[in-house]
Residue frames as qw, qx, qy, qz and C-alpha x, y, z in Angstrom:
[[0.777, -0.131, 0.317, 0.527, 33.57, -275.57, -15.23],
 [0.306, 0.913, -0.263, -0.051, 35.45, -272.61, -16.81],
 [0.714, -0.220, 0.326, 0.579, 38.70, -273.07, -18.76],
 [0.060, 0.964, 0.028, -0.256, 40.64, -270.40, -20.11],
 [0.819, 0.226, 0.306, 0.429, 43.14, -270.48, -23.23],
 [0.017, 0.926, -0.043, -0.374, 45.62, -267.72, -23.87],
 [0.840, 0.107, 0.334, 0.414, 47.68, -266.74, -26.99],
 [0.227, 0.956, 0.085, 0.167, 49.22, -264.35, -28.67],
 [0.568, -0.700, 0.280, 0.331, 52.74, -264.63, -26.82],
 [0.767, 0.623, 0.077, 0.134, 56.03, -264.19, -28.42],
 [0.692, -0.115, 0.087, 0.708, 59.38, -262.60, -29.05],
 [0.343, 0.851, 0.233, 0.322, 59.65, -259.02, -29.99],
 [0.497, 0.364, -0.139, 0.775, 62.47, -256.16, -29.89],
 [0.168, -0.449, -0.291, 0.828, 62.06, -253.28, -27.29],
 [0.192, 0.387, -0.239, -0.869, 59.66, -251.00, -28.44],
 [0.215, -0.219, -0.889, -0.339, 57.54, -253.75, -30.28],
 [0.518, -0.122, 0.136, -0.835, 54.10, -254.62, -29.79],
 [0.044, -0.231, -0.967, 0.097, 51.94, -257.87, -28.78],
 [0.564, -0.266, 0.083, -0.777, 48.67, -258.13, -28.55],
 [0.143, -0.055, 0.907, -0.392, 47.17, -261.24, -25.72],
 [0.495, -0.106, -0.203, -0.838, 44.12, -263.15, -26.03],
 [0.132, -0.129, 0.834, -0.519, 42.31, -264.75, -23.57],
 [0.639, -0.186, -0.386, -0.639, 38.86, -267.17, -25.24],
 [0.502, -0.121, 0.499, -0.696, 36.52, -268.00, -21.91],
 [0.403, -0.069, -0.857, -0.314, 35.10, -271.70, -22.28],
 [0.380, -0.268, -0.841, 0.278, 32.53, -273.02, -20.21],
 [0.252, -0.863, -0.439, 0.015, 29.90, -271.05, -17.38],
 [0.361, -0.085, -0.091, 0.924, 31.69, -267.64, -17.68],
 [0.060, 0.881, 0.441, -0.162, 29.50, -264.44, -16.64],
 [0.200, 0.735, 0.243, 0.600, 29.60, -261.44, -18.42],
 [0.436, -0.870, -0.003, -0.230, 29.32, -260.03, -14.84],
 [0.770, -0.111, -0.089, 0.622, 33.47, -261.71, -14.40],
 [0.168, -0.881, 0.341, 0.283, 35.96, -259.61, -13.27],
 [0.963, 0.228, 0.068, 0.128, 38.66, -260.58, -15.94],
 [0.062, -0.941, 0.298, 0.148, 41.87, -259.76, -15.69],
 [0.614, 0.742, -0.213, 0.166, 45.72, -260.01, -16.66],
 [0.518, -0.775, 0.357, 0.063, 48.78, -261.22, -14.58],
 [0.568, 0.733, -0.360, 0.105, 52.29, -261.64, -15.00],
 [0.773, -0.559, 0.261, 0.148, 55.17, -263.89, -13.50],
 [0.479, 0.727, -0.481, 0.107, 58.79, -262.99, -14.63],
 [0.816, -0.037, -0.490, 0.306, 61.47, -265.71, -13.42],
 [0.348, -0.168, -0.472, 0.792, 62.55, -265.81, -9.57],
 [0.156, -0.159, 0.264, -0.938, 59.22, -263.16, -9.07],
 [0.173, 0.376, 0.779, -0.471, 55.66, -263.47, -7.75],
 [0.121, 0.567, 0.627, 0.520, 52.43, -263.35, -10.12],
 [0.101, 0.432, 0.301, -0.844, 51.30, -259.61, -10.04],
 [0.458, 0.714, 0.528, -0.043, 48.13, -258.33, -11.48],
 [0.306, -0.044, 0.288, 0.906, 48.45, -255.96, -14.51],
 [0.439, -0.060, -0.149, -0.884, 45.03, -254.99, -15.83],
 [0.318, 0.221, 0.779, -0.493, 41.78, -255.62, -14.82],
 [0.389, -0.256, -0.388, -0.795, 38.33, -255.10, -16.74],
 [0.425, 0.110, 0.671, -0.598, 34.90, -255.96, -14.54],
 [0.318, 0.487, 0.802, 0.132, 31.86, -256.75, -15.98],
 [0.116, 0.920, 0.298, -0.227, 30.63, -253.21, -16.35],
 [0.678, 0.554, 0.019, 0.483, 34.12, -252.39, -18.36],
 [0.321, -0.879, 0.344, -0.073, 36.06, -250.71, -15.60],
 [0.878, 0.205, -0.293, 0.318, 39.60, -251.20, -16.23],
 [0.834, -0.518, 0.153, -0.117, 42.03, -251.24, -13.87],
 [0.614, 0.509, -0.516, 0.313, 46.33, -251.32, -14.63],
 [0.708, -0.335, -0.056, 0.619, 49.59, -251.79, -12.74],
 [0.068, -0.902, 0.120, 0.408, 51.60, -248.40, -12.27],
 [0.402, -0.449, 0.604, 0.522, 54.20, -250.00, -14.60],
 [0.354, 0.333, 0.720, 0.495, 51.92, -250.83, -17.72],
 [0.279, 0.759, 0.256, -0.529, 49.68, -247.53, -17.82],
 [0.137, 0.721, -0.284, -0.617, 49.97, -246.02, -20.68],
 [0.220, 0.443, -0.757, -0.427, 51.16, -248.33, -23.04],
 [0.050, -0.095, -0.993, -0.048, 48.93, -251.48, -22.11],
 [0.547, -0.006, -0.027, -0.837, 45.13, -251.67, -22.72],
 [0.032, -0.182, -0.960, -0.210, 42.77, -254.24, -22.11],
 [0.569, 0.141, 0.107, -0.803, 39.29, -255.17, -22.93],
 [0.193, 0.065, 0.977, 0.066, 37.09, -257.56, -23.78],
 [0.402, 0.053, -0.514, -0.756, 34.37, -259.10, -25.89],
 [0.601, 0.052, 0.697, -0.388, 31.45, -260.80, -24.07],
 [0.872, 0.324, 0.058, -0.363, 29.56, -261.87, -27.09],
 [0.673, 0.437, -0.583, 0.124, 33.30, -263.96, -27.94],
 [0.821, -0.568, 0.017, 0.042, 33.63, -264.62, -24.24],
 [0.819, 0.320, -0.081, 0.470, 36.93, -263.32, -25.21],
 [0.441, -0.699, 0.221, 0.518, 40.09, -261.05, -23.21],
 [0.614, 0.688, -0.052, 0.384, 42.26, -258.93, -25.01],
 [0.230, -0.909, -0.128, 0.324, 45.14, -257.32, -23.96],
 [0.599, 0.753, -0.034, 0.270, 47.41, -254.92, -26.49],
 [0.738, -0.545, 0.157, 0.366, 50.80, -254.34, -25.44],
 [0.508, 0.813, -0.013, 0.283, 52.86, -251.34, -26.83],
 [0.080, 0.836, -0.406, 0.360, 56.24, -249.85, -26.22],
 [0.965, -0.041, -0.251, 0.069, 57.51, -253.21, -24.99],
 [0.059, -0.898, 0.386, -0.205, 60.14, -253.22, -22.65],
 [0.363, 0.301, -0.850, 0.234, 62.78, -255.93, -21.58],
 [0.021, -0.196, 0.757, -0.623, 61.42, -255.76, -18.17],
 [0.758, 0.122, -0.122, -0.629, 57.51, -256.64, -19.75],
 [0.417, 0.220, -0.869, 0.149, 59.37, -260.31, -20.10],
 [0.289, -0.267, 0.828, -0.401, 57.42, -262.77, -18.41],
 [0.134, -0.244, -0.887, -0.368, 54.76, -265.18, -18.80],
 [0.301, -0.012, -0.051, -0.952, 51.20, -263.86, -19.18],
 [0.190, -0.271, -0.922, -0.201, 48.26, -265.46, -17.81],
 [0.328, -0.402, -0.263, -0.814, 44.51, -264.80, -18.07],
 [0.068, 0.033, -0.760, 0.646, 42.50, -264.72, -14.87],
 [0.462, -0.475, -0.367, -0.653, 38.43, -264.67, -14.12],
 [0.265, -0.090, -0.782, 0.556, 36.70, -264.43, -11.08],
 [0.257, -0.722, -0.623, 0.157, 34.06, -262.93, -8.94],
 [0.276, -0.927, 0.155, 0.201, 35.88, -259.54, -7.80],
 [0.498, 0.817, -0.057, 0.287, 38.46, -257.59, -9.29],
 [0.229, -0.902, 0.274, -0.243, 40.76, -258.10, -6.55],
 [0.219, 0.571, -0.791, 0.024, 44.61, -259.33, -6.79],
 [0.203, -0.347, 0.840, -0.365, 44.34, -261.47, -3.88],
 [0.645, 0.018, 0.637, -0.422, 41.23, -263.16, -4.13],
 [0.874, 0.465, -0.118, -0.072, 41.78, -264.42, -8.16],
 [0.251, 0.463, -0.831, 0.179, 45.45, -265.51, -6.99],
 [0.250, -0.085, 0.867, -0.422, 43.56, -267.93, -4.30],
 [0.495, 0.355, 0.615, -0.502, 40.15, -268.59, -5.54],
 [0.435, 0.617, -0.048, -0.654, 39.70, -267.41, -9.59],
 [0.865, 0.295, 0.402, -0.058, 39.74, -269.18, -12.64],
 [0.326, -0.692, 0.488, 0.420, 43.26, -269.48, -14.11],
 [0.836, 0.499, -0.225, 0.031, 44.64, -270.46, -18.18],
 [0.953, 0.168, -0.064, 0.245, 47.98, -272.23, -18.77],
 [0.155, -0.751, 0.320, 0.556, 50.00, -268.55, -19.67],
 [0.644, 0.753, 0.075, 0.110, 51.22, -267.24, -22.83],
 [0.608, -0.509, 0.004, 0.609, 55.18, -266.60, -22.69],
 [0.182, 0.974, 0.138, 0.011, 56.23, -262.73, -23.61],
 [0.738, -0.381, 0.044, 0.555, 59.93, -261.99, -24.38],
 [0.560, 0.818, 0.081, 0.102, 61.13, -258.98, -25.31],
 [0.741, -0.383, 0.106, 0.541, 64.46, -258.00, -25.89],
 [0.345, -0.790, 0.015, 0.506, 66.82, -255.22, -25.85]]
């Protein structure tokens, strides 16, 4: 049984910063792919950042640069920092684990938190 708790959402101006955190309860491996996804209203959850087990990370074209994650096995904890906030960042943010680092098979199969919601405005 794994359950996953994310916080750190909020409100912030364009240009702001968040930072996400994602604490890992239950039989979570160090060897998880863990990752980041995002569902703005009226769209489909897409992945944003990955990390593996071996720290390979692992963005969307739209967050390079400005979005980092990582994590802390010994806290069985996700991070992910969000800078240079943009309206279009807006959505709710939720933390993912799984076997494999790949979109499709932690949207059908992976271990899933609640979401954090992420608004920023203009």
């Amino acid at each position: 049984q794994v359950q996953l708790v994310e916080s750190g959402g909020g409100s912030v101006q364009a240009g702001g910063s968040l930072r996400l955190s994602c604490a890992a309860f239950g039989d979570i491996y160090s060897t998880y792919c863990m990752a980041w996804f995002r569902q703005a209203p009226g769209k489909e959850r897409e992945g944003v950042a990955y990390i593996d087990g071996d720290g390979k990370t692992t963005y969307a074209d739209s967050v390079k640069g400005p979005f980092t994650v990582s994590r802390d096995n010994a806290k069985n904890t996700l991070y992910l920092q969000m800078n240079s906030l943009k309206p279009e960042d807006t959505a709710m943010y939720y933390c993912a684990a799984g076997a494999s680092c790949t979109e499709n098979l932690l949207l059908r199969g992976g271990y899933w938190g609640q979401g954090t919601r992420v608004t920023v405005s203009s």
